[in-house]
C-alpha positions as CSV (number, residue, x, y, z in Angstrom):
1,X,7.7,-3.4,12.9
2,X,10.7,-2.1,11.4
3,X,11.7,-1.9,8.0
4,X,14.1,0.0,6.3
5,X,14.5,-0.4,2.0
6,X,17.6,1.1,0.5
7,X,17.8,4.1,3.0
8,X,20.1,6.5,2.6
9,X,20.9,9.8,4.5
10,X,23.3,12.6,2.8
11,X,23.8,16.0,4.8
12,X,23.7,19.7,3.5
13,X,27.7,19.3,4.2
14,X,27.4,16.6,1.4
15,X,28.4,13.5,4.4
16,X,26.6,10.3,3.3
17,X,26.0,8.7,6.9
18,X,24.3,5.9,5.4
19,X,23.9,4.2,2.0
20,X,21.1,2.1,1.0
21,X,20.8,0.4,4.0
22,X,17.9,-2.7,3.9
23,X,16.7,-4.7,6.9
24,X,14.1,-5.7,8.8
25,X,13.5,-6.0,12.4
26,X,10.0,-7.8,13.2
27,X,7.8,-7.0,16.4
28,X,9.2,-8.5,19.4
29,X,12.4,-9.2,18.0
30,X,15.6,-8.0,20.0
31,X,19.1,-6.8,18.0
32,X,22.0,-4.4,18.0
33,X,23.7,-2.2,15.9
34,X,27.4,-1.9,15.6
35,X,30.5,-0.5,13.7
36,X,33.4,1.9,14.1
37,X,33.0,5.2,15.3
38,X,30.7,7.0,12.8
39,X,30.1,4.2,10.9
40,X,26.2,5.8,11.0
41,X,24.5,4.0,13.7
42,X,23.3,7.3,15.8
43,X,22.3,8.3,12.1
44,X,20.1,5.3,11.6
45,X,18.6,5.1,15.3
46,X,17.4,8.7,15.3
47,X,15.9,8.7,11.1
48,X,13.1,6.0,13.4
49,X,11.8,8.5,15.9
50,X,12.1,11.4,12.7
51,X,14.5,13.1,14.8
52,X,16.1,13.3,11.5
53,X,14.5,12.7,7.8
54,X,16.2,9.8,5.4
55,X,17.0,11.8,2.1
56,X,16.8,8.6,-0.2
57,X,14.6,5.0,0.4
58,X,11.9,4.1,2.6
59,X,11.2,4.1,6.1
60,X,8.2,1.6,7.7
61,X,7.6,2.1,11.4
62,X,4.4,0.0,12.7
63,X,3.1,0.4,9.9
64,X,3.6,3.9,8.9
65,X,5.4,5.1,5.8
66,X,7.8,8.2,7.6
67,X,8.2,9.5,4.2
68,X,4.4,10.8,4.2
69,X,4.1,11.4,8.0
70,X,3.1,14.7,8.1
71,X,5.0,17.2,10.7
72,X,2.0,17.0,13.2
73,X,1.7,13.3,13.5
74,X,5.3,13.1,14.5
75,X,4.8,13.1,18.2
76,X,2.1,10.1,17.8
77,X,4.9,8.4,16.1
78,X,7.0,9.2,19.3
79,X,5.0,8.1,21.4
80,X,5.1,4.3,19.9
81,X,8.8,4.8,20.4
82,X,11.5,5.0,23.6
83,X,14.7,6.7,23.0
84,X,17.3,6.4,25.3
85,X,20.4,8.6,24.8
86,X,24.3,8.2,25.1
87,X,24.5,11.4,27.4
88,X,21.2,11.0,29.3
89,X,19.8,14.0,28.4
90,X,18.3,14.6,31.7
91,X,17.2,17.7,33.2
92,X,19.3,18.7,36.8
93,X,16.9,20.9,37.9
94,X,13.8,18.9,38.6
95,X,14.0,15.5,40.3
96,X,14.5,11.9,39.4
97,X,10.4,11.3,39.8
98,X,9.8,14.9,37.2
99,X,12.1,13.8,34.4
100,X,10.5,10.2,34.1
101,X,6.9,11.8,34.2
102,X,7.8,14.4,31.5
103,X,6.9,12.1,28.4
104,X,3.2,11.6,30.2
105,X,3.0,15.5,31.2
106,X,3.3,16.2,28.0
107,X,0.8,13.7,26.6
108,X,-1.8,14.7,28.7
109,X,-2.1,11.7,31.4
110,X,-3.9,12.1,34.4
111,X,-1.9,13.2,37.5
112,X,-2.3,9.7,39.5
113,X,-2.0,8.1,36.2
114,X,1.4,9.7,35.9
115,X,2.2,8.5,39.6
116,X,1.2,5.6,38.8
117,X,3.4,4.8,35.6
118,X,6.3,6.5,36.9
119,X,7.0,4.7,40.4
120,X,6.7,1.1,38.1
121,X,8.8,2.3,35.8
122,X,11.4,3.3,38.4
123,X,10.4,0.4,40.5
124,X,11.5,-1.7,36.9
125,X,15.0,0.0,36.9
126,X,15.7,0.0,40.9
127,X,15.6,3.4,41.3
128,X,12.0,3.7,42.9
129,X,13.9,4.8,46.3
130,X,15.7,7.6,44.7
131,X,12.8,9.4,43.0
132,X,12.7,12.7,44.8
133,X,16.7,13.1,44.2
134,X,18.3,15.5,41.9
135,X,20.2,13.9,38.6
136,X,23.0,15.4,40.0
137,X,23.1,13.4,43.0
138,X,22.9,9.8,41.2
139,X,26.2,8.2,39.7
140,X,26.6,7.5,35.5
141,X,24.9,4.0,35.7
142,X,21.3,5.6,37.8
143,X,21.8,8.9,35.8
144,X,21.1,6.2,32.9
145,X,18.6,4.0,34.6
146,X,16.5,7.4,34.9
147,X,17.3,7.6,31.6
148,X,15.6,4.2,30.9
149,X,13.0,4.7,32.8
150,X,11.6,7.7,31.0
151,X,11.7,5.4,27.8
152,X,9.7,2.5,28.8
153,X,7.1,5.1,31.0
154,X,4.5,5.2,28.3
155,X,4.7,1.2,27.4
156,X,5.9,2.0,24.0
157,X,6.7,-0.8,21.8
158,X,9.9,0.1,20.2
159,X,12.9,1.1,22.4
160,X,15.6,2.4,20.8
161,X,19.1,2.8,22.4
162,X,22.3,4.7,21.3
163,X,25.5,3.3,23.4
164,X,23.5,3.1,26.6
165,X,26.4,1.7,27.8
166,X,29.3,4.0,26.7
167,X,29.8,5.4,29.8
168,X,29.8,2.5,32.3
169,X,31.8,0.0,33.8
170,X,31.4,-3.9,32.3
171,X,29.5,-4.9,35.3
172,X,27.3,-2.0,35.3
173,X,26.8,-1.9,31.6
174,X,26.0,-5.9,31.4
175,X,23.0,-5.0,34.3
176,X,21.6,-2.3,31.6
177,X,21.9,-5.2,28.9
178,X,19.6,-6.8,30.8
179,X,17.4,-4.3,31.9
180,X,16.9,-4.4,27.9
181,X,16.5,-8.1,27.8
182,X,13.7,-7.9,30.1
183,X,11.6,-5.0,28.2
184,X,12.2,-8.0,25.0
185,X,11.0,-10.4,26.8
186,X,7.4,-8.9,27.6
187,X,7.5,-8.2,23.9
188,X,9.1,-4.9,23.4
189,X,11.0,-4.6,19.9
190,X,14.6,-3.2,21.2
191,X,17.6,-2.0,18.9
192,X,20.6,-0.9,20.2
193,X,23.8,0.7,18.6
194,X,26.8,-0.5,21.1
195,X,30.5,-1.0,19.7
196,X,31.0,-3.3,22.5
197,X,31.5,-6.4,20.9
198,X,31.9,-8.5,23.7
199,X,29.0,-7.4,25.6
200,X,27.1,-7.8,22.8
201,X,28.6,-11.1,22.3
202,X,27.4,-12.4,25.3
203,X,23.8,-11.3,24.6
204,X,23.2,-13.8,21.8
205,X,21.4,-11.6,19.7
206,X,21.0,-10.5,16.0
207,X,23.6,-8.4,15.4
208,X,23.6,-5.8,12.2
209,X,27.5,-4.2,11.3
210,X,27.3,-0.9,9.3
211,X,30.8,0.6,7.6
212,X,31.3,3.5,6.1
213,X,26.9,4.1,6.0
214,X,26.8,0.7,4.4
215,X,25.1,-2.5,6.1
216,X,27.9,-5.1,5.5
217,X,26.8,-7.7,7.8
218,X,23.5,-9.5,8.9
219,X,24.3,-12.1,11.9
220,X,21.8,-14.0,13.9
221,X,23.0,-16.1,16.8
222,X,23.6,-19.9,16.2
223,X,20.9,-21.7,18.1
């Protein structure tokens, strides 16, 4: 699903954020990220979705070789993959219900298809009452849940996260842990980048370390 062969990323500013990084993360599987603060996790995450380009290796992402995806074909890719930011990226001008349809706007879906997908996403997250609110109105942990829900609205089969949980409280942040369990466990393939080790811990999942760009450690959980 994915598969990443001595991948490297250097910047114009001559920053190597990651250096030959190898793994591979089969469909279905579930498993985080972690390492000090700009170790290169967002760095990795984002190379997936081609919100950046690797500058040295090979990138597979359901099959695809990124390296020869042309500019145009990029939004297809997206489309096989949720993204779910630190800082939510919503937009505070149009409701809760508007930013979880925008992915399927965009696509092209059907208006009571839309309607459709977006009050079971939101229904998935808790947040189905709330869906003619403003962002503005919802605390961190729903600002996020809307957040989630606009990743998993067009069923894609990689969800990506980038410290979902950053911003949260442990009680709230181990409810969006499990939010992300339950997309895993209908077969979604999930990565997350988190530096909370003992939240991550407790999930008993594969768990990949990056340091300095490098992957130094490889851990799946003892049965």
């Amino acid at each position: 699903m994915i598969i990443f062969t001595d991948v490297s990323k250097r910047y114009t500013t001559g920053q190597e954020a990651l250096k030959k990084v190898s793994f591979h993360l089969n469909r279905g599987e579930m498993a985080f990220l972690t390492g000090h603060s700009g170790a290169g996790k967002s760095t990795l995450l984002r190379l997936i979705p081609l919100i950046e380009r690797n500058t040295g290796g090979q990138i597979v992402v359901h099959g695809q070789h990124l390296g020869r995806l042309p500019s145009q074909r990029i939004p297809y890719l997206r489309r096989d993959v949720g993204f779910i930011f630190q800082e939510h990226k919503l937009l505070f001008d149009r409701s809760v219900f508007d930013n979880v349809a925008l992915p399927l706007v965009i696509a092209g879906y059907r208006p009571q298809d839309v309607r459709r997908r977006v009050r079971a996403a939101l229904d998935k997250v808790g947040l189905l009452k709330k869906e003619k609110q403003l962002p503005i109105t919802l605390s961190s942990g729903q600002q996020q849940r809307v957040g989630i829900a606009r990743a998993v609205v067009n069923k894609p089969p990689i969800l990506l996260a980038d410290e979902p949980t950053g911003n949260l409280d442990p009680k709230l942040a181990h409810e969006i842990m499990q939010l992300f369990a339950e997309f895993n466990q209908v077969g979604v393939t999930v990565l997350i980048a988190s530096h909370a080790l003992s939240l991550i811990k407790s999930m008993g999942q594969r768990t990949l370390v990056l340091q300095q760009g490098q992957l130094i450690d490889d851990t799946y959980p003892h049965p």
